[in-house]
N, C-alpha and C positions, 0 to 999 in steps of 0.2 A: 171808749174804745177798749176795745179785750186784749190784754196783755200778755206775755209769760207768766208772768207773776200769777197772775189771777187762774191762770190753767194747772199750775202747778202747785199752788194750794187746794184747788179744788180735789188734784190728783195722790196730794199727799207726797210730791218728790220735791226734789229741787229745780228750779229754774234753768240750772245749766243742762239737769237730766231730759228735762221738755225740749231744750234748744236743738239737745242733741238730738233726740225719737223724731223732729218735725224736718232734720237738717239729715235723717235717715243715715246715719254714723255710722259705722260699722260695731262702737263699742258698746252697744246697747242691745240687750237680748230683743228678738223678735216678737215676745208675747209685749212687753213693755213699749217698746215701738208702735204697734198695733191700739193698745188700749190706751195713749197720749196721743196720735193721731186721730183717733175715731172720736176723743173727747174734745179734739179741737173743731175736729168737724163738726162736732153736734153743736158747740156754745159759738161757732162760724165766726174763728179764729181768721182774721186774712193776715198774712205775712205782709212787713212793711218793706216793700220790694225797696227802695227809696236808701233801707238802713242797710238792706245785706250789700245792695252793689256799692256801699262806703266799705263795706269791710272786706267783699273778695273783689273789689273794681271791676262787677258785671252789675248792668243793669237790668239785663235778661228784655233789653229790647233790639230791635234787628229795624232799619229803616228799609222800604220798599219807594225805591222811586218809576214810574212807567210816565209814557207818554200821557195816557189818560184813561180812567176806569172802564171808558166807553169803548177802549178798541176790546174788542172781541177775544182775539188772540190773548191778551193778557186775564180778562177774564177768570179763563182755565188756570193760567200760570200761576198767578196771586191766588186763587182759590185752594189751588195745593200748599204753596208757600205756607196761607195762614192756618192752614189744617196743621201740619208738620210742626206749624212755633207752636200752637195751641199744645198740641201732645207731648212737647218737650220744655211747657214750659215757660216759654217764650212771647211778648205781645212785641204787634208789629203797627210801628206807625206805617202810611199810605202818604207820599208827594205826588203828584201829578207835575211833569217839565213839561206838557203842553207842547213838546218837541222845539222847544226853544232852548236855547244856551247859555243866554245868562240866568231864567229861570231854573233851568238844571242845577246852575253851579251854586244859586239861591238855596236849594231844594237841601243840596249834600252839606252845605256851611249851617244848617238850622237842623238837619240833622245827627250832625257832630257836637254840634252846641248842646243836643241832650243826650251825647253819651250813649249813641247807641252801640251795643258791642259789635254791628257787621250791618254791612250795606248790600243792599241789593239793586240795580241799575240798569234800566233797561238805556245806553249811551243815546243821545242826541249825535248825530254823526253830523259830521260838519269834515268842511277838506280839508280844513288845520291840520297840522303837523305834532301840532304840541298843546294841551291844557293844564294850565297852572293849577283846577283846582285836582284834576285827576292825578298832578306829578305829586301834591300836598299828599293825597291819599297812599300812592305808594312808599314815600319817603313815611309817612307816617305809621307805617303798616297795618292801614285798618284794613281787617279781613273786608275783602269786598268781591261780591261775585254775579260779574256781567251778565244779564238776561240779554245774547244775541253774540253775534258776533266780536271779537277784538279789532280796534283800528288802530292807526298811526300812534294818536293821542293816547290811547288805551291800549300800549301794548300787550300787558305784563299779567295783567291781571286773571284770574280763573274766569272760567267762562261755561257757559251752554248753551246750545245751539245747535241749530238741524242741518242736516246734509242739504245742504240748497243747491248746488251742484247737483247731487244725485237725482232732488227730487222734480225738478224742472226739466231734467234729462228723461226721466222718465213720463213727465206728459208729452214733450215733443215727441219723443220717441210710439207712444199712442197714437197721437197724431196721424204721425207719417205710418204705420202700419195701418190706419183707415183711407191709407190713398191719400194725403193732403199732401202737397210739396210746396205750397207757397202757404205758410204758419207766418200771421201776422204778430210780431210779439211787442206786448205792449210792456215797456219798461218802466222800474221803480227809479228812487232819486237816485242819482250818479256818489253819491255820496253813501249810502246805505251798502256796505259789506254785504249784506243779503241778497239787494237787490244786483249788486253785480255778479255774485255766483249761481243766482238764477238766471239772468242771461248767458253768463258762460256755459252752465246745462244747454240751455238750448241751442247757443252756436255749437255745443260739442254734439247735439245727436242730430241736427240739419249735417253739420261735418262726416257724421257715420254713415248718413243718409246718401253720401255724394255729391254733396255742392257747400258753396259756401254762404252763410246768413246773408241777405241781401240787403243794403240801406233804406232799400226804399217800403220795406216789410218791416223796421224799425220803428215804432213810437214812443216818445216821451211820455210817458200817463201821471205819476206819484202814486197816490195809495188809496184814494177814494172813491165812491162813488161818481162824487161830481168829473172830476179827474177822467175817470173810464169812459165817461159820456163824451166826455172832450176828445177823448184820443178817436174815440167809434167814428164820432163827426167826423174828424179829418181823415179817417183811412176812407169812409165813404166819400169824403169830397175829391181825393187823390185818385178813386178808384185802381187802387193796388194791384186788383185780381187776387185776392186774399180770398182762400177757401175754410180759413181757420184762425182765431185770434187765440193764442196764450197770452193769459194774461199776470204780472209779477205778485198777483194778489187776490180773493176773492173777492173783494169791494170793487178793484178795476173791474174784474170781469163782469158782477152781476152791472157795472153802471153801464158797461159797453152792450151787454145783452140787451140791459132797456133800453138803451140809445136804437139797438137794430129792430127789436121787435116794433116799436112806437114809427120807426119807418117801412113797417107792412112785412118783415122776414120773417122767416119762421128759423125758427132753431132745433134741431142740427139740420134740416132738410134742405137749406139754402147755404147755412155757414152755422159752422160748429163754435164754440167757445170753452174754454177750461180754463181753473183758476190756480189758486196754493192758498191751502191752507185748512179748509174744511171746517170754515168756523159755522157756529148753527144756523143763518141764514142761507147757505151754498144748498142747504139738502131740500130746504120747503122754499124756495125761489120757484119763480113759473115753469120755470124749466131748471130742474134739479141739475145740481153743479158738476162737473167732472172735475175733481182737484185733487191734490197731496192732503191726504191727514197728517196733521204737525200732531206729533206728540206730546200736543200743551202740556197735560197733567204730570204725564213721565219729566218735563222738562221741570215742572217747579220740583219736583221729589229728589230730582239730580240736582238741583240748587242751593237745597236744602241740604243737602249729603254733603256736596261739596264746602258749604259755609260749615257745616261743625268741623271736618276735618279742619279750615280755618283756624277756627276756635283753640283748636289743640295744636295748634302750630304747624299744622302739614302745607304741604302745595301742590294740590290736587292738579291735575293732570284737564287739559282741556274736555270736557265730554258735546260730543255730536251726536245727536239722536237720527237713525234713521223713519222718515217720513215713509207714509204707502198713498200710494194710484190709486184714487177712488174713482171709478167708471159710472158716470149718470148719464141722463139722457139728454144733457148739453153738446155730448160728442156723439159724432157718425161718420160714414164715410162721404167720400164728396159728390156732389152733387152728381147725378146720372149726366148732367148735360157738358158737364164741364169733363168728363174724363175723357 
């Protein structure tokens, strides 16, 4: 293994003069810096990350926990994240919490076990009030910064996250300017901070609309495909009078589309459908998605912004990214027969 030692012989200084050109000092001339770098380069010096985070107590890792590699949305998120550690520096381990809670709090306890300098968290929402290992994290102040919204349990801590409010207001709000006035909205869990400010959008522009959200235009869905299928079944078995479904996600919507197309509908020409979120399935679906672009990538870059400020002792400031209306050929107006 290639040493100081042996770089600095070969270079003719001292060992402390390499430590310093490699650790980019400031008391080292610029030509000398240059030509101990580029010689460590060549005889591919690797720095024993191991030894320096014993002597500045950084390990120069950052822990990422999400639900699971597979969801779509995080995809983008984590793809910014590890760009950003890469260019600073930085390696990132990956936890999957499988949206489970004691695996989460698995996840953060074996994370801390290897000394990572900062967490990153997409929460498991649950209606607790309180989590012992989230309250360890704040008493202990490990920089940590929420991918989603803050809850009960997570008051405190920084955060990023989309206008979900805005951006569900502004599909219904589409909606109802194609003539729909009965928007079937299919809901996310009751527990999910996202998924209730996305129904609050839509009870606020059905509100602006002139009336009030109706119960029986309410469905339970969650977050998946299978999910969406289930909710489409029951508003077809209710028969609603529903000219429009929103849906709290694009996996409900594209499952509720299959569920309607697979029963002979055509889409928008029968019943329109719109999602959130604009992950890459929404655009090449049979019938391309109407939904909010989340601003995955901006959102890992504000993640990352916000963890260094962390780092250096600050407490950044919540950031909200605003989402935009993406108009496909999933929405139209309502049907000629029904207006």
């Amino acid at each position: 293994m290639l040493r100081l030692k042996d770089i600095a012989e070969r270079a003719g200084v001292s060992i402390m003069t390499v430590s310093k050109a490699l650790r980019d000092a400031p008391d080292i001339s610029k030509s000398t810096k240059h030509r101990l770098q580029k010689l460590a380069e060549e005889l591919g010096y690797v720095p024993n990350s191991a030894a320096q985070g014993l002597r500045n107590q950084r390990t120069r890792l950052l822990g990422v926990i999400i639900p699971s590699a597979t969801d779509p949305v995080f995809a983008r998120v984590t793809l910014a994240l590890e760009d950003q550690a890469h260019e600073r520096g930085y390696d990132i381990l990956f936890a999957h919490s499988l949206n489970q809670v004691d695996r989460e709090e698995r996840c953060i306890r074996r994370m801390l076990a290897r000394r990572v300098d900062g967490l990153f968290i997409s929460p498991v929402y649950r209606m607790a009030q309180e989590s012992a290992v989230y309250a360890e994290l704040w008493q202990r102040q490990v920089p940590t910064v929420l991918l989603g919204h803050r809850a009960a349990f997570c008051p405190n801590f920084a955060s990023v996250e989309t206008e979900d409010i805005l951006g569900s207001y502004l599909v219904t709000r589409h909606l109802l300017q194609q003539g729909h006035r009965r928007i079937a909205y299919f809901a996310g869990h009751p527990a999910s901070p996202a998924s209730q400010e996305r129904l609050e959008g839509y009870r606020r522009a059905i509100r602006e609309g002139g009336r009030e959200a109706e119960d029986s235009l309410l469905f339970q869905a969650g977050s998946t495909i299978e999910e969406g299928e289930k909710a489409a079944s029951q508003l077809a078995s209710e028969k609603c009078g529903a000219t429009a479904i929103q849906a709290v996600n694009d996996l409900v919507a594209i499952g509720a589309a299959t569920f309607l197309l697979g029963q002979g509908l055509k889409i928008p020409e029968d019943i329109s459908v719109a999602g959130f979120g604009n992950i890459l399935i929404s655009e090449h679906f049979r019938v391309p998605l109407t939904t909010i672009r989340q601003p995955k990538h901006r959102l890992g870059l504000a993640a990352m912004e916000i963890m260094l400020r962390l780092l250096e002792g600050e407490m950044p400031p919540v950031r909200r990214l605003v989402g935009e209306l993406v108009v496909r050929e999933s929405t139209g107006p309502v049907p000629k027969a029904l207006m």
